[in-house]
Steps between C-alpha positions, in 0.01 A plus 500: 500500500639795416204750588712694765779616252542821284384324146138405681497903582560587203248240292251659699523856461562419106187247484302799674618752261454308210161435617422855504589623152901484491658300281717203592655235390779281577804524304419879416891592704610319170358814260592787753781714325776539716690770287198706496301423807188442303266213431505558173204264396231726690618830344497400179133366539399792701600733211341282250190458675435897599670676257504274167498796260883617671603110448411478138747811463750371691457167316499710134804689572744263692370141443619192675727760722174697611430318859903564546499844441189585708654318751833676505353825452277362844801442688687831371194719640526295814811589592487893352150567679469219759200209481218680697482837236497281191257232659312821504593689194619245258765529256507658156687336218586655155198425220231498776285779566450449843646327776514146563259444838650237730247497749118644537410592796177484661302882380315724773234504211387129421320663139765375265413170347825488378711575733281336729613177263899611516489469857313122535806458256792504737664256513661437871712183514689359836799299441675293738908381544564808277929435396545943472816476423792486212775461777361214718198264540352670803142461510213758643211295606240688336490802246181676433422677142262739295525426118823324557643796710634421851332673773605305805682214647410298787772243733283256684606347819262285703463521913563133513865515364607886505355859546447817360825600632662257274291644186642874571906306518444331174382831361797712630784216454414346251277719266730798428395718201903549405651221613894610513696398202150422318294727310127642615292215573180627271216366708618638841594839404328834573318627362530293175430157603236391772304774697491310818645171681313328735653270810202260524441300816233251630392802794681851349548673167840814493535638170740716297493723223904540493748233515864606655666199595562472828343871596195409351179648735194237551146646568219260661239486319286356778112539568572535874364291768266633736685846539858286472758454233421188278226349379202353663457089525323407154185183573556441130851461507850730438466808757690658121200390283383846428805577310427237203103497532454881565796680431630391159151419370450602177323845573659573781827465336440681164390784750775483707746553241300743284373693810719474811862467397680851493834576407745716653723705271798732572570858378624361160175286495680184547297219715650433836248331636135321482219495777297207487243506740488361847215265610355747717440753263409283237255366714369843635472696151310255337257416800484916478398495128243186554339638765428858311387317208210289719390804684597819236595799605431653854701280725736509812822296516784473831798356355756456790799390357842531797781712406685299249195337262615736258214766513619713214454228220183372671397877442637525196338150347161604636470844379595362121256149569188670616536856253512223206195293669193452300186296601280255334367721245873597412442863636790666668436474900712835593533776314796595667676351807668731762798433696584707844875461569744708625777143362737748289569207247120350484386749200859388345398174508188511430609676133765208447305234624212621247751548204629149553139336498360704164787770363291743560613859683317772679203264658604606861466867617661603842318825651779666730496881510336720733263785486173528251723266214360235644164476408616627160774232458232192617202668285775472214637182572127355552427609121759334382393182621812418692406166620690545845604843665730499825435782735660575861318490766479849533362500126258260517214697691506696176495188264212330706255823518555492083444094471210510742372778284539326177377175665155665588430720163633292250482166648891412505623253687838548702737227722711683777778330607673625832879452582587514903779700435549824705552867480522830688139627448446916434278699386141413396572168472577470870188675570250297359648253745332675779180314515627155577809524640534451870661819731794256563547483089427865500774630734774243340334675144600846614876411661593415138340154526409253198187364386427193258321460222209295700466746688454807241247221262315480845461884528418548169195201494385628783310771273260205427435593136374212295784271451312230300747535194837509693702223639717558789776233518778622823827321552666501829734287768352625781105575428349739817157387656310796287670394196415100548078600537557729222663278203467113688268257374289313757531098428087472477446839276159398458434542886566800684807605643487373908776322767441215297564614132777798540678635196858371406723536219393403155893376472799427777844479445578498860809692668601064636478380140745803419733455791569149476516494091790723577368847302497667831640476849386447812593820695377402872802220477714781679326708715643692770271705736624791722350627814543824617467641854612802632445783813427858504586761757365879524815616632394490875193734466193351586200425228256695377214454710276514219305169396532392131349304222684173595508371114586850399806520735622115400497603143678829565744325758642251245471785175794663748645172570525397096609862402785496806898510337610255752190257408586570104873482576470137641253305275766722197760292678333183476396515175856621364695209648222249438520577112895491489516222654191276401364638202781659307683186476236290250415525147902538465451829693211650245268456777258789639283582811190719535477752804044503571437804731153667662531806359616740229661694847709170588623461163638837494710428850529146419748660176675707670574278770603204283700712247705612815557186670627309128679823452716491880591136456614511161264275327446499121103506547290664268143595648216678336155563689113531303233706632255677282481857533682727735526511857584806731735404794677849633695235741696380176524823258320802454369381148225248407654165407376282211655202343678692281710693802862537447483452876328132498599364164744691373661224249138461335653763196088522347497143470160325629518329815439139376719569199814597752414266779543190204886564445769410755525841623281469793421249713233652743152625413315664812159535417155674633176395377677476173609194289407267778216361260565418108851563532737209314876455608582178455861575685277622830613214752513740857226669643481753826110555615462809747138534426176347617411280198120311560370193276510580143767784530726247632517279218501724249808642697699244552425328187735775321736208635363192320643565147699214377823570339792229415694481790278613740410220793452771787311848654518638819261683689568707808146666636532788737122500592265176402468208665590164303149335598331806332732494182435122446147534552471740229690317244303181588240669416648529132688168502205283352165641385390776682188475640197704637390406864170661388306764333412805587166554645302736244250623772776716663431783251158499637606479801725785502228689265238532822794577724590829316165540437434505853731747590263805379752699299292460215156437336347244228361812318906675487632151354244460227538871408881405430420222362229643278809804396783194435264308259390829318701516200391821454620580891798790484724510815318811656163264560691232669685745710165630606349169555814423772543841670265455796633164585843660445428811687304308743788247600823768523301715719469238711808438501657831568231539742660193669812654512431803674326302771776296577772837467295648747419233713914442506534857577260459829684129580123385492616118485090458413452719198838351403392184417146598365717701238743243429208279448272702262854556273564124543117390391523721198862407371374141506186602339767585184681172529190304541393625177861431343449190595174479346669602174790179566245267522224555280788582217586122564181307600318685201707318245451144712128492561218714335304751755255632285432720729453854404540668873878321513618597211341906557672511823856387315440791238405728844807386726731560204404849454484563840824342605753701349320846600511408904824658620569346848789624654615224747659617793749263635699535850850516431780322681759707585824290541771791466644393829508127428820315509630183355678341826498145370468280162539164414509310154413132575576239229269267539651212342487398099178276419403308275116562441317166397236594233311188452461446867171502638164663369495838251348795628203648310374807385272665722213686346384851493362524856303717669576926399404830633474247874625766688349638780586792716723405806771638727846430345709341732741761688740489761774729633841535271697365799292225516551413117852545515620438864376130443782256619405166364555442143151525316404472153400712241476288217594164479897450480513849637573563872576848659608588846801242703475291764800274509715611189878440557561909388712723655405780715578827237451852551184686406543571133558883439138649306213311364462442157534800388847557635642144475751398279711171413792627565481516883453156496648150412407109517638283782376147394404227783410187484668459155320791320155400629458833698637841537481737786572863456767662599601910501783547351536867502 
């Protein structure tokens, strides 16, 4: 019995291939033309059978020597222009009019009867114990061709006797495209011979489109299993079936060649390179483009594909499969398909990706300039019929308001597909992020934070229009809670969406699959946490007896703490020497490290302080820092500083900061709110966290890590602030599917609709008569301006009213009238946020479930009005630490970890819970002295500790000035227990 060796594999996948419309036969290795890497038999008849009016002339002018010169003048346009263009193209030969088709691929219109004929006609042959070569009798076990073209090869090895791993060494010892001493082996050289190898086992499929001898690179081509690398058990038989049954079945095939295979061409338009797809997005585009086709235009699709799946093809095939789409009736689905993507290289390769499929130029549009142009370069672009346009995300509010336009009068159809990459949001783009972004989001927005493109295609279908004829497909690694109900599919879409049938991805390529496939790494494999504790002194006067907003004076406490030169000074310290003498040293010393910091403030000092500390050892360290905009700090120079400050990045010479950070000039990046997202350095292997990073901000952090790159095996994280059980809950969250532990309740906009009802600011008959003015089309901005004023006027009286009380009642010390004052400014500034919050979650719910209800969606055009006109001044108690001292800080290294991802369950995704909740209530307040004075070490955050109990530091001086007067040079480091600590000691 020999049904556990390699030549029962192989009967089997040829017996199933033949059985499904390839040809096969045994003996055909006996007609294969090693000189020429053709099977010369099948082009021949495939020109004959197709194209019988270009044989006759070929017969008429050359003879018996016709079928030799087609086939040198085949193998001669193989090696000039590479197999995949003239599979596509043909070749042309002198006497024939037109090109000589090799192939016919599959048309987006199925109206031809002809060609229609041409492609039933291909002829697709597999051919096993192929001898390749002139110089020796080495066979491959199976070669795969198209009209007697090769297209791939395939070494078997079965589980019983060897492994894949075995497959991949034949390959690379054994299968070398220019054997030394030999000349080019025809059939394994790129681009000219086959497109792709395949190492075949019983349980895993690797591929290659580029043999290189021993430095060739394998990709799996795996389905996965269950969220793992591999492939899932198979009842039927190999776990590697869907390779031979699925994969290289005739349509899928033809299409995978004609379609998905793009080649990548240097400056002198030479190919370097060809992308076959991976089984993931194979898999995911063409589930994408079936499921539009059964339920035509108007759906919602989550695509989370991990860092690594190779996001910017998956775009870039989806965009050109679904704007070529037409349905049964042969109608085009999309007019025009629109890509939001701030990917600098995506429109690129969209246009060569497009020109390699049809020669065709100009199809994709890319809409980047600002100002009014906009709307005049999409309107333009639009009647041109560009079948895709890219737009940034700040663009694309501009390109949806004209597609949702066009979609309603004219009855065009649209797909929208959404990239997660970041960027710095300004202008009017930023603002029409108001309405569903949270405060938290808000604040990060305005301290030069970034926002994704999920987030601004939230915002802008949160305007509810009629989205019937657009399709909204987002792709992201790390989908939010918001943006899972908004695009996720619920398993049982004919029921409604409950606990039991919660919307997930329409595709996964999970962050596990990535990680252990080897395109990414796992960054939590070196984690180092830090703890700091320290003790403050008010230089032997006693404490304001004044109580104090206790959260107020924690927050302002460690804002000091952070900003402090001594606190900046250490963690510069640790960071410096960590990088010299961990990080530096790999990639062959190309290595970098990213700086994260809290604030645009802390980047500023965080520069300064590092550029003087590399600068006083001696170290050849180049450091840049990113922040958007500019940031005043008197403390460090008398002039605003931006990125482009001769003071923080002087070396930067009007290069951009990505551009400059790529060459081996510098080493360090320090970054605020800025490049933390959607930012791709491969050589990133150290990073330094001294900001609070929660759930989905840490992974996209630290994932800035995860970029594979030959050579590198290792990252390093050192954390200043988090706590490792909150960083690997959040990327558990993202290391399988992620998945809702709910939805959100729809009843809490009527819910919070009677509570601001209730609070009597305003009447049913002011809301419809805003209403009645926003729905007007004939309204002009005078009648809505009366139709708000006595609300308006109404409410800021109030207000002010509210504030003289409590001045006066202040001025008396009436303790009394105090807090009736502080309460009547309190009730109306949450009377604003309430309605905010109304805005949040009726933006969001609206698009989920369908109110119908004509008094919820009045009071969102009231509150929106209303909103912005409400000037509440906040008065906030301020903490005056001016005679606060520093008397004690300590560093504590934790101890490197590694951080187990697969163990134990995955966190989920809370929903939207309850808004506009609050209720007025007496802040918590206690006595500064109290605050600070504590002795026993008490947490502010997890991984955070301030004030000492038992730290082994040494008694120092009080430090001369607060903040303001402090320096670093009064002060220096004195290590203890090996560099885990510091105490502080004056120097001057």
């Amino acid at each position: 019995m020999s049904l556990h060796k390699e030549i029962s594999f192989e009967d089997e996948i040829c017996g199933q291939l033949a059985a499904h419309g390839w040809l096969y036969a045994e003996g055909d290795a006996a007609l294969y033309d090693r000189l020429r890497a053709l099977f010369a038999a099948d082009l021949v008849a495939w020109v004959q059978a197709t194209q019988p009016t270009a044989w006759q002339t070929l017969s008429k002018n050359h003879g018996a020597s016709a079928e030799g010169i087609l086939l040198d003048r085949v193998r001669k346009q193989l090696d000039d222009r590479g197999t995949l263009d003239v599979l596509r193209h043909g070749v042309e030969l002198i006497g024939l009019r037109q090109p000589i088709a090799l192939a016919q691929f599959k048309p987006a219109l199925a109206m031809n009867a002809d060609i229609i004929a041409r492609y039933a006609a291909n002829r697709l042959r597999v051919v096993r114990q192929v001898r390749y070569s002139s110089a020796n009798e080495n066979c491959i076990d199976l070669v795969l061709f198209v009209n007697g073209l090769p297209v791939a090869t395939a070494e078997l090895k079965t589980d019983f006797t060897q492994s894949i791993d075995d497959a991949i060494d034949q390959y690379r010892f054994d299968r070398h495209p220019r054997p030394k001493g030999q000349g080019v082996e025809p059939l394994l050289n790129s681009p000219s011979g086959a497109l792709v190898h395949f190492a075949v086992s019983n349980s895993e499929v690797h591929m290659t489109t580029q043999l290189a001898g021993p430095a060739t690179a394998f990709l799996p081509f795996n389905k996965g299993d269950h969220g793992a690398k591999g492939n899932p058990p198979n009842p039927a038989g190999h776990r590697t079936s869907y390779l031979w049954e699925e994969v290289w079945q005739r349509d899928s095939w033809l299409e995978i060649i004609g379609r998905y295979l793009v080649t990548r061409r240097d400056d002198k338009k030479k190919i370097t390179s060809i992308t076959f797809p991976r089984f993931h997005q194979l898999d995911a585009t063409r589930k994408l483009q079936a499921k539009v086709l059964e339920e035509n235009a108007g759906g919602k699709f989550l695509i989370q594909h991990s860092a690594g799946s190779g996001k910017t093809n998956s775009i870039a095939w989806s965009a050109h499969f679904l704007a070529d789409l037409h349905d049964a009736n042969n109608e085009k689905l999309f007019s025009t398909v629109i890509v939001i993507s701030d990917r600098n290289v995506i429109d690129a390769q969209l246009q060569d990706a497009l020109f390699d499929f049809q020669r065709t130029t100009g199809v994709v549009a890319t809409i980047k300039s600002e100002g009014a142009s906009k709307s005049g370069q999409l309107a333009e672009a639009l009647a041109a019929g560009k079948k895709i346009i890219v737009c940034t995300i700040q663009t694309f509010p501009f390109a949806l308001e004209e597609v949702r336009r066009l979609a309603a009068t004219e009855g065009k159809r649209f797909a929208v597909i959404a990239d997660e990459a970041h960027s710095s949001q300004t202008g009017e783009a930023a603002a029409k992020l108001k309405q569903v972004l949270s405060p938290e989001e808000l604040a990060e927005l305005g301290d030069g934070g970034e926002i994704s493109a999920e987030d601004m295609l939230a915002a802008q279908m949160a305007a509810r229009a009629n989205d019937k004829g657009i399709t909204y497909v987002a792709f992201t690694a790390t989908p939010k809670a918001k943006t899972l109900q908004l695009f996720g599919r619920p398993p049982k879409p004919d029921q409604a969406i409950g606990d039991d049938n919660l919307p997930a991805p329409f595709h996964v390529y999970s962050m596990r699959q990535a990680i252990e496939e080897g395109f990414i790494l796992d960054v939590l494999k070196n984690y180092t946490p830090y703890r700091l504790a320290f003790r403050l002194a008010n230089n032997g006067k006693e404490w304001d007896d004044k109580e104090v907003e206790r959260d107020a004076a924690l927050k302002g406490i460690m804002r000091w703490v952070r900003l402090h030169p001594y606190n900046i000074s250490q963690k510069v310290q640790i960071v410096v020497e960590h990088f010299r003498e961990s990080v530096a040293p790999l990639l062959e010393g190309r290595a970098k490290a990213m700086v994260v910091l809290g604030s645009r403030l802390e980047a500023v000092r965080w520069q300064l302080a590092i550029e003087k500390y590399i600068k006083s050892r001696g170290y050849k360290i180049g450091t840049l820092v990113a922040f958007s905009g500019e940031v005043i700090d008197s403390e460090s120079g008398p002039d605003p500083f931006t990125e482009v400050s001769k003071a923080l990045n002087p070396g930067l010479n009007g290069r951009d900061i990505r551009d400059a950070f790529k060459g081996d000039e510098f080493q360090i990046l320090l970054v605020a709110n800025k490049f933390q997202t959607g930012f791709d350095q491969p050589l990133l292997c150290g990073m330094y966290v001294d900001r609070r990073l929660a759930g989905i901000q840490a992974v996209q952090t630290l994932s800035r890590l995860n970029r594979a790159y030959p050579g590198k095996e290792t990252t390093y994280v050192l954390d200043f602030v988090n706590s490792s059980e909150e960083v690997l809950a959040a990327f558990k969250t993202y290391y399988d599917t992620a998945e809702l532990e709910g939805v959100t309740d729809p009843n809490l906009v009527y819910d919070l609709r009677a509570k601001l009802d209730a609070s009597g600011h305003y009447d049913k008959f002011e809301v419809d008569r805003v209403a009645a003015v926003e729905m007007n089309p004939k309204a002009k901005q005078g009648d809505l301006i009366a139709a708000l004023e006595p609300v308006v006027d109404r409410l800021l009286k109030r207000f002010k009213q509210a504030q003289e009380k409590l001045q006066t009642a202040q001025a008396r010390d009436d303790a009394k009238a105090i807090e009736e004052a502080k309460g009547e400014i309190n009730a109306l500034t949450l009377f604003k946020g309430d309605m905010g919050a109304f805005q949040r979650m009726y933006s969001f719910l609206s698009q989920i479930f369908d109110y119908g209800n004509t008094a919820i969606e009045k009071r969102f055009m009231f509150y929106r009005r209303l909103i912005p006109l409400l000037e509440f001044g906040r008065e906030r108690e301020g903490i005056d630490l001016s005679k606060v001292k520093l008397t004690h800080h300590s560093l504590k290294d934790q101890g490197k970890r590694q951080l187990p991802l697969g163990d134990g369950e995955a966190p989920k995704l809370p929903p939207l819970s309850e808004a506009g909740s609050g209720a007025l209530h007496e802040k918590e307040k206690a006595r500064l002295e109290e605050i600070i004075g504590k002795r026993r070490s008490r947490p502010i955050r997890k991984g955070l500790a301030w004030g000492l109990q038992s730290v082994d530091q040494r008694v120092c001086k009080s430090l001369a000035g607060g903040m303001e007067a402090a320096t670093t040079e009064n002060y220096e480091v004195r290590p203890n227990d090996q560099g885990r600590s510091s105490s502080i000691r004056d120097c001057g």
